[in-house]
C-alpha positions in Angstrom: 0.0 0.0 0.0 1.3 3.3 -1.0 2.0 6.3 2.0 2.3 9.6 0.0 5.4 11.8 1.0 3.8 15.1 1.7 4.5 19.1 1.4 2.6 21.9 2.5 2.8 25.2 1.3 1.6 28.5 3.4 1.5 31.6 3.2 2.4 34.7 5.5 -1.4 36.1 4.4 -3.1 35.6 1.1 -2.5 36.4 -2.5 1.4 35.6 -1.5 0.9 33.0 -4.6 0.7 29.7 -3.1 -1.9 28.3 -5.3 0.4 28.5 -8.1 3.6 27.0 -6.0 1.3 24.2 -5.9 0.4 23.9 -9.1 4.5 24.0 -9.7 4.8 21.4 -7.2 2.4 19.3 -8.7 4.0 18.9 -12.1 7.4 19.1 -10.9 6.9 15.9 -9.2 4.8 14.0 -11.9 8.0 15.3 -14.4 10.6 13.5 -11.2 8.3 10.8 -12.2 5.9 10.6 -8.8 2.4 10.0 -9.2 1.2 13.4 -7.5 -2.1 14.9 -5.8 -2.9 18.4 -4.5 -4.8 18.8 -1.5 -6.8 21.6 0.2 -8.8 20.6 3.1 -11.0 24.0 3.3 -11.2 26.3 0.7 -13.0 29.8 0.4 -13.8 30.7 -3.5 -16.5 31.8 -5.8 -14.5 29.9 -8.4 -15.7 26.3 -8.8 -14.3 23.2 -11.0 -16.4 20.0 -11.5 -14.9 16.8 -11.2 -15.4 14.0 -13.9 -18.5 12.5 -11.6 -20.2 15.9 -11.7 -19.0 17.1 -7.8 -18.0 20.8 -7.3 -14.1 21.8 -5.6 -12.3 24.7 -5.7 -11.0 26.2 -9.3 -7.5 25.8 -7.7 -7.3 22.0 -6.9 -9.0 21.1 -10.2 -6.4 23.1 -12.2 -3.6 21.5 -9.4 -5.0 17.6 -10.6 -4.2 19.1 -14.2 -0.3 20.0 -14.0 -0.6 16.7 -12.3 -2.0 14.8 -14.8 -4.7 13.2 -12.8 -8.4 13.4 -12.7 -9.5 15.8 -10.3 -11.5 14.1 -7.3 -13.5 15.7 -4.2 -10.5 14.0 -1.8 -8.2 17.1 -3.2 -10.8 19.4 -1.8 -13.3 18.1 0.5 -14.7 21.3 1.9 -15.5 24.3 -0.2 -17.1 27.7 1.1 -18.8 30.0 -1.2 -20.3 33.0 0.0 -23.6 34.1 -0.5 -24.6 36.8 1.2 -23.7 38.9 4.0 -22.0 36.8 6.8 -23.2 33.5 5.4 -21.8 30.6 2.7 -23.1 27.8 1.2 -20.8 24.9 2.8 -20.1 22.3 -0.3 -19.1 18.9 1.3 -17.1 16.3 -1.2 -19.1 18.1 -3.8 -22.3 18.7 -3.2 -24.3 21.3 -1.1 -24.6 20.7 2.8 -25.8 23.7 4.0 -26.1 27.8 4.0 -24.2 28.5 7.5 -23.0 31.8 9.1 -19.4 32.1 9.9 -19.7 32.0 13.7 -22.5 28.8 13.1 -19.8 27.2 10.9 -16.8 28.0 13.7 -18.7 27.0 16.2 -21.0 23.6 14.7 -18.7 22.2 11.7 -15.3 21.7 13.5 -15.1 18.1 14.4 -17.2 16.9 11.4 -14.4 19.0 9.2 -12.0 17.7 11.3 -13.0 14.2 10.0 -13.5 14.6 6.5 -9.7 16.6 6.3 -8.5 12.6 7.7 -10.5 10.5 5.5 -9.4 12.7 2.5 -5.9 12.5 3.2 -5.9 9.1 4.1 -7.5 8.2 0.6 -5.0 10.1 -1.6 -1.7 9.0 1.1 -2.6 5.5 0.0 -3.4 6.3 -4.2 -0.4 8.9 -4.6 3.7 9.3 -4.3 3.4 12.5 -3.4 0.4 15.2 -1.8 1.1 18.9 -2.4 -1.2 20.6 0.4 -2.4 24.3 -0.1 -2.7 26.5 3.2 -5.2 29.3 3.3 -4.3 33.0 4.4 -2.0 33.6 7.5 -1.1 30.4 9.9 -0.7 33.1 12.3 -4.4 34.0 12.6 -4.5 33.5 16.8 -7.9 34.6 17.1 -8.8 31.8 14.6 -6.3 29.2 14.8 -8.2 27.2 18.2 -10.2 25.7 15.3 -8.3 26.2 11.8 -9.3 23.7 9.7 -6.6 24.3 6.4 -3.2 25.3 8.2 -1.3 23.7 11.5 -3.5 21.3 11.8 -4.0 19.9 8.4 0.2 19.7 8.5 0.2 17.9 11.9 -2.9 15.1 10.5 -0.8 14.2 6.9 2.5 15.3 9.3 3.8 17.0 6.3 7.0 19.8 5.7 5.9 23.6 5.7 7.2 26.1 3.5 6.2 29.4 4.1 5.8 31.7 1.5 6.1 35.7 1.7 5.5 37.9 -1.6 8.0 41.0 -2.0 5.6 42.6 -3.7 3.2 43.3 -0.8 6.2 45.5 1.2 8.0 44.2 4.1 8.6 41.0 3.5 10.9 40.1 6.4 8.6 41.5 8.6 5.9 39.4 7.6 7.9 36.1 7.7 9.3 37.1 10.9 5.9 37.9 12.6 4.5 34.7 11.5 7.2 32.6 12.8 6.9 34.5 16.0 3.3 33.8 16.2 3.6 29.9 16.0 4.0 27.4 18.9 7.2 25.5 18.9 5.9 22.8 17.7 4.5 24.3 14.9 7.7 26.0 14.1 9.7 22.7 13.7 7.3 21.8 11.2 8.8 24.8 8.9 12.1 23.5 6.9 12.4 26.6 5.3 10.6 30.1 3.7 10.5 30.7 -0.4 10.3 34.9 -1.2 8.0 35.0 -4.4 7.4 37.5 -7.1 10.8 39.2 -6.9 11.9 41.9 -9.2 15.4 43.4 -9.8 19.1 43.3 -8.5 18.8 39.7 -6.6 22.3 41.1 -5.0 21.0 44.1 -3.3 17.8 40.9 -1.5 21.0 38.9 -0.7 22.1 41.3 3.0 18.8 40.3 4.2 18.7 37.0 3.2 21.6 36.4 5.1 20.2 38.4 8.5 17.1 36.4 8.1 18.7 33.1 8.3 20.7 33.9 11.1 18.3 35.6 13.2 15.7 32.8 12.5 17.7 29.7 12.1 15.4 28.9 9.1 16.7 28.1 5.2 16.0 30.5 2.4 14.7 28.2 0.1 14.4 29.9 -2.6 13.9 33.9 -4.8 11.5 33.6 -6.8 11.6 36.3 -9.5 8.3 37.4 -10.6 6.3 35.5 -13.5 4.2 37.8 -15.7 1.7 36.4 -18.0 1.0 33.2 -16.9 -1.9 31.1 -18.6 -3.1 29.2 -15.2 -6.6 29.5 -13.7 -6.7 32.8 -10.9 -8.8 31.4 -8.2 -9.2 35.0 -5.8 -11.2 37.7 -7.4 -8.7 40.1 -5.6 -6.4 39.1 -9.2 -8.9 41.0 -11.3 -8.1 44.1 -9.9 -4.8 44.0 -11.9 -6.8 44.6 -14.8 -7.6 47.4 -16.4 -11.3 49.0 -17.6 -9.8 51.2 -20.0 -9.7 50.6 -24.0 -7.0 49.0 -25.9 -7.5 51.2 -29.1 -4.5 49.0 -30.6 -6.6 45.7 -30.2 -9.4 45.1 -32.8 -12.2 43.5 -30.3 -12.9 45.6 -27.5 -14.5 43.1 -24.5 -15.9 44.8 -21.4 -16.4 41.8 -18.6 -18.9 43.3 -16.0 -17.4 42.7 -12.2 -20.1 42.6 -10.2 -20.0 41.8 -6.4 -20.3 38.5 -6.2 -19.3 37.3 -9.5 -18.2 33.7 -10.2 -16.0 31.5 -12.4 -14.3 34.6 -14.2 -11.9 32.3 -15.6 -14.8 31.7 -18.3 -12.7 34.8 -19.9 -9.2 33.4 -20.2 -9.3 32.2 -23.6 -9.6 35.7 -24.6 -6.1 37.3 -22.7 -4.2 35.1 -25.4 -6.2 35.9 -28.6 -3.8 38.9 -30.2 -6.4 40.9 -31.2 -8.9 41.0 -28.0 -8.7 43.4 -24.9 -10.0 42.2 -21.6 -11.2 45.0 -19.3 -13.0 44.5 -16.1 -15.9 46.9 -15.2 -18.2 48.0 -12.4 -20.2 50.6 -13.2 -21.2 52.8 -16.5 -18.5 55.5 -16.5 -16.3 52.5 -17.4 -18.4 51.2 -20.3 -17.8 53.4 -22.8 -18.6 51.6 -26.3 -17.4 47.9 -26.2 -17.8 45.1 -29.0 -18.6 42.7 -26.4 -20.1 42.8 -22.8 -20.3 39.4 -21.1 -22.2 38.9 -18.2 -20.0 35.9 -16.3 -21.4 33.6 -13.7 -22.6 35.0 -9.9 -23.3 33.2 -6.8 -25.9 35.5 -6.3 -28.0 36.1 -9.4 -30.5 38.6 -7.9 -28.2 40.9 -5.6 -25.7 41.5 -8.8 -28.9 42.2 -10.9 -29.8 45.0 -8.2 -26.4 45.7 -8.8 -26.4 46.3 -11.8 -29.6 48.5 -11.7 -28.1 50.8 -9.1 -25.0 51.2 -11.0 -26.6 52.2 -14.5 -24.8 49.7 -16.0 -28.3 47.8 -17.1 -29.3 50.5 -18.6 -26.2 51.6 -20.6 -25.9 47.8 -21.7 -29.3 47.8 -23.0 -28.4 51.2 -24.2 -25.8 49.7 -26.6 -27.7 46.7 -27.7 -30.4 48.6 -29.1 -28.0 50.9 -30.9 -26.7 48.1 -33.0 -22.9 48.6 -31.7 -22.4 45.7 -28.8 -23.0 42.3 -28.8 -24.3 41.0 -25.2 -22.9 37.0 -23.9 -24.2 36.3 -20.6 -22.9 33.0 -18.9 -24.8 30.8 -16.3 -25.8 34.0 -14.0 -25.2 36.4 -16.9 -28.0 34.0 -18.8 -30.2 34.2 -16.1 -29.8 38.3 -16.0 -30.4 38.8 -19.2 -34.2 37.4 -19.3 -37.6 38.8 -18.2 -37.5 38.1 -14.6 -35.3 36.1 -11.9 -37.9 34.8 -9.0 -36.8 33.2 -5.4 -40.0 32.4 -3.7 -37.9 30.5 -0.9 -35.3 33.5 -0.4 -32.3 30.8 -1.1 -30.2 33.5 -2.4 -32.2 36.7 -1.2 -34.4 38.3 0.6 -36.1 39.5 -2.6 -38.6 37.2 -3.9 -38.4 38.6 -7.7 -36.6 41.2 -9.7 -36.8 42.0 -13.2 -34.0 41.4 -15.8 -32.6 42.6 -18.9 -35.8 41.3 -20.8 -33.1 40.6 -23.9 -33.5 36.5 -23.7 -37.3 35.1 -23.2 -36.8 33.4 -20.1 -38.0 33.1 -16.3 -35.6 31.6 -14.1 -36.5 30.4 -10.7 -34.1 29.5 -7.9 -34.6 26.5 -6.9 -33.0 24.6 -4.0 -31.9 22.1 -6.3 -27.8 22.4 -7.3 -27.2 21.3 -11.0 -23.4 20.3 -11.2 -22.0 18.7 -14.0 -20.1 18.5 -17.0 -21.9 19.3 -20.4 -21.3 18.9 -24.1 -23.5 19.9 -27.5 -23.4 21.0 -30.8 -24.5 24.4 -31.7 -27.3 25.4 -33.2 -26.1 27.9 -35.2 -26.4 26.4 -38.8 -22.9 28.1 -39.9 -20.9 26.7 -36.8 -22.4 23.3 -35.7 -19.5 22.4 -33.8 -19.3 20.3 -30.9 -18.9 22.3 -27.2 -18.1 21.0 -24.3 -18.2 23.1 -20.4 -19.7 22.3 -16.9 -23.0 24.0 -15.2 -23.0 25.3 -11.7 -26.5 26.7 -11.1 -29.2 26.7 -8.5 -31.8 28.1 -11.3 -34.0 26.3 -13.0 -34.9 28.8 -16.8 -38.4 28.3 -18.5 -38.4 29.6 -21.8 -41.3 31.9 -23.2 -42.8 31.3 -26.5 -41.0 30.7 -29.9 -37.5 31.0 -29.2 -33.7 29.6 -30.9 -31.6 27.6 -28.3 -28.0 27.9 -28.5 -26.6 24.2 -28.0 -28.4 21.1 -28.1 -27.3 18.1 -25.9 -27.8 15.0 -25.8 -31.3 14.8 -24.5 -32.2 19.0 -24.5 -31.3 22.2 -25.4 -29.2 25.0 -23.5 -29.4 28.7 -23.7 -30.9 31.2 -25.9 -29.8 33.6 -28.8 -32.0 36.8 -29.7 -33.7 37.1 -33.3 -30.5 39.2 -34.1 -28.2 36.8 -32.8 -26.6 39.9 -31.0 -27.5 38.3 -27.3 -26.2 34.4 -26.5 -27.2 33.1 -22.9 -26.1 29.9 -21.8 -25.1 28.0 -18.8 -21.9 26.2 -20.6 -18.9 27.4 -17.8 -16.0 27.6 -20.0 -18.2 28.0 -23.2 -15.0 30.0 -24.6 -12.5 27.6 -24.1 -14.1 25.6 -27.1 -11.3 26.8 -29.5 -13.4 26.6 -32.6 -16.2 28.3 -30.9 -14.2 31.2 -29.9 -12.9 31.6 -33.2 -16.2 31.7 -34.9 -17.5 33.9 -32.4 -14.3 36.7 -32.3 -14.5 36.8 -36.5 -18.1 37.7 -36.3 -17.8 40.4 -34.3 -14.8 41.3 -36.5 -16.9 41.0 -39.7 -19.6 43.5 -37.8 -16.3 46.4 -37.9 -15.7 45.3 -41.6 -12.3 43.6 -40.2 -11.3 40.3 -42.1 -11.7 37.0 -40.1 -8.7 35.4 -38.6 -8.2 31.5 -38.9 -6.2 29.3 -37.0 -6.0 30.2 -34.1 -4.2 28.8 -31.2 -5.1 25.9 -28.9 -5.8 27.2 -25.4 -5.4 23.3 -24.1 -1.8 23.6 -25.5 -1.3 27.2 -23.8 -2.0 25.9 -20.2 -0.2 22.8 -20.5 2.8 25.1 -21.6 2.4 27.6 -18.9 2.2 24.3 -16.3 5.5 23.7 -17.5 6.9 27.0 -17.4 6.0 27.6 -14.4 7.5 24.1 -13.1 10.5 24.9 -15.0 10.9 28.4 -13.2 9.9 27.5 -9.8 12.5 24.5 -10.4 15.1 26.9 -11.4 15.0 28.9 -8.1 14.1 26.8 -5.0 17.0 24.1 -3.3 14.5 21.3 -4.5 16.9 18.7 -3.6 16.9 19.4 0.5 12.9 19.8 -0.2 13.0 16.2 -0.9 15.1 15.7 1.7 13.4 17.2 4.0 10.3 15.1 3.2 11.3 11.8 3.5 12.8 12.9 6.9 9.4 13.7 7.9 7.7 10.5 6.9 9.7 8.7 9.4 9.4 10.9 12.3 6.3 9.8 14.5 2.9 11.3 13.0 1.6 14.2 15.4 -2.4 13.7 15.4 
């Protein structure tokens, strides 16, 4: 029977990058030749992935199983949070809805059953794997938290795994983060850290290497690694805090102008990806009209909470200026899984699942009524178009609590196997449909980008690249640069000195 060697990788507070170390990890090992699995006990996101038996995990661990090369199971992630509304989350256990729970209910009620489902996980992947790559969550230095952490300490004490802790130059004060963490841990979680990675580093590495030095010797702890900083990297984002590097301005030097509306609590933005490769699109994010201006394309991307972004977006003005452009004949409208539901005559929740509003009205540009429904559809999806110059096979997952009726005559955008998904206007100008990753479908997003090229009297472009091929390429880049800069050899070391030390329960 197999015992996985693990490694755990944490962070001095969020957004310090350690989902992609992981990801790094992961495919550095499978290339040493280990089979290899990620693992995050607990996980907070609004961006989900759906495994091949139709359960929901975090974006991050599905994209992790990828650079792996392995199929992405609810053991990687066992518990996923995704907040709903104020102060309260839809808890998703082994992939599939347990229950809406406020924070302090969730503290207070959910411990000891977490605290079980964390073991049985790791025990099933320790005895199916070489190797586990385990993701931390924020700070392990939280004190007012860490009585009951369920995705730091006391995840590495269960799979008594290595810690690497992770500070990101970029944020300022990088030794005085590291240095307050380790400060902030018991002893015994301290000798579970062999050593701290600095990521995103940018310039003269010489003028880092004077406190490189002070740090070791005032912490007794290994600089593992300097990480220089990795722009343009084709992997999955899985915090909505990484939109806020982009931009809402035009790119008048890019043909297709595509305005993605960020509403609050928007979901699965990584429908959008394809697009930051194509050469002749601009990605912009938005949130409210001033930013609009006149774009080729507004997509409406998925939310966890279909009826407060819709009230968003009324507040805002943005409904009205998108309307504004569609009846003008200048912008085409692509709403996806929330964005679908927006865009129809009315969203209704008679049982106040996602809101104290029982109905609100939407775009009226698709003819649908969508009801939310306690009901969770999760799975993966495939269909041909409908479209009679493009029927080409699609393929994408659904995430949805909504159940759409459609009113009248109307032409469906893909047929499955057994029915028909989403909606396209009599102008074709306005697509709905609840296909995640709809754009990922190469051939797809070529027809679509020429004809709104063809629209601006711009020549179609064929041939374009495969976005499959780009993320398997930036999984190796990223392995190949992370590889580059981190003493991987005492990393292994260091682990197969833990797996015979005595395991701390």
């Amino acid at each position: 029977m197999r015992k996985a060697l693990p490694l755990m990788i944490q962070g001095t507070n969020s957004d310090v990058g350690k989902s992609v170390l992981v990801t790094a990890f992961c495919r550095i090992f499978i290339q040493d030749g280990y089979s290899t699995a990620p693992f995050k006990s607990q996980n907070m996101a609004l961006n989900s992935y759906i495994t091949i038996d139709g359960k929901e995990i975090g974006r991050a661990q599905g994209v992790q199983a990828e650079a792996a090369g392995v199929r992405a199971t609810t053991d990687m992630n066992p518990i996923l949070i995704k907040p709903t509304r104020e102060n309260e989350s839809q808890i998703v256990v082994h992939g599939k809805p347990f229950k809406n729970m406020k924070a302090g209910e969730y503290r207070r009620d959910f411990f000891e059953k977490g605290l079980g489902l964390i073991r049985e996980a790791l025990s099933s992947l320790s005895n199916s794997f070489e190797r586990i790559v385990i993701e931390g969550a924020g700070s392990p230095a939280e004190v007012n938290l860490n009585d009951r952490e369920l995705v730091n300490m006391r995840v590495a004490n269960i799979a008594n795994a290595p810690v690497i802790l992770v500070g990101d130059i970029e944020k300022g004060g990088v030794f005085a983060s590291l240095v307050g963490t380790l400060q902030l841990l018991s002893e015994e979680e301290k000798k579970r850290i062999i050593g701290v990675i600095i990521n995103k580093f940018h310039g003269d590495i010489s003028l880092l290497t004077p406190g490189l030095t002070w740090f070791e010797e005032y912490t007794g702890i290994p600089v593992l690694g300097v990480i220089p900083h990795l722009s343009n990297l084709n992997i999955d984002a899985e915090d909505s805090v990484i939109l806020d590097q982009y931009t809402h301005k035009q790119d008048k030097t890019k043909d297709v102008d595509i305005a993605v509306i960020r509403y609050p609590k928007i979901s699965n933005f990584t429908d959008i990806d394809p697009f930051l490769v194509e050469p002749d699109c601009h990605i912009r994010f938005v949130s409210n009209a001033d930013q609009l201006k006149e774009p080729d394309v507004v997509i409406l991307p998925g939310s966890k909470n279909t009826i407060d972004d819709l009230q968003f977006l009324k507040e805002t003005g943005l409904m009205d200026r998108i309307i504004s452009l569609h009846d003008r004949g200048h912008t085409r409208v692509f709403g996806i899984c929330g964005g679908l539901q927006m865009l129809g005559h009315s969203v209704n929740d008679p049982f106040h699942i996602e809101s104290s509003t029982s109905t609100i009205a939407g775009f009226q540009l698709l003819p649908i009524h969508t009801t939310i429904t306690e009901d969770k559809m999760t799975t993966l999806s495939e269909g041909l178009l409908c479209s009679p110059d493009s029927p080409v096979l699609v393929t994408g997952y659904e995430i949805h609590m909504g159940q759409s009726k459609y009113e009248g005559a109307y032409t469906p955008f893909i047929r499955t196997k057994d029915s028909f998904d989403g909606c396209v206007s009599e102008d074709g100008r306005v697509i709905g449909t609840y296909f995640h990753g709809i754009f990922h479908n190469d051939l797809f997003r070529e027809h679509f980008i020429n004809t709104v090229r063809r629209h601006k009297g711009l020549k179609d472009i064929t041939g374009r690249i495969s976005f499959n091929e780009v993320r398997e390429k930036a999984f190796d880049q990223v392995a190949d640069h992370v590889r580059q800069h981190v003493n991987l050899q005492y990393i292994n070391e260091k682990m197969k000195e833990f797996q015979k030390s005595e395991i701390t329960k």
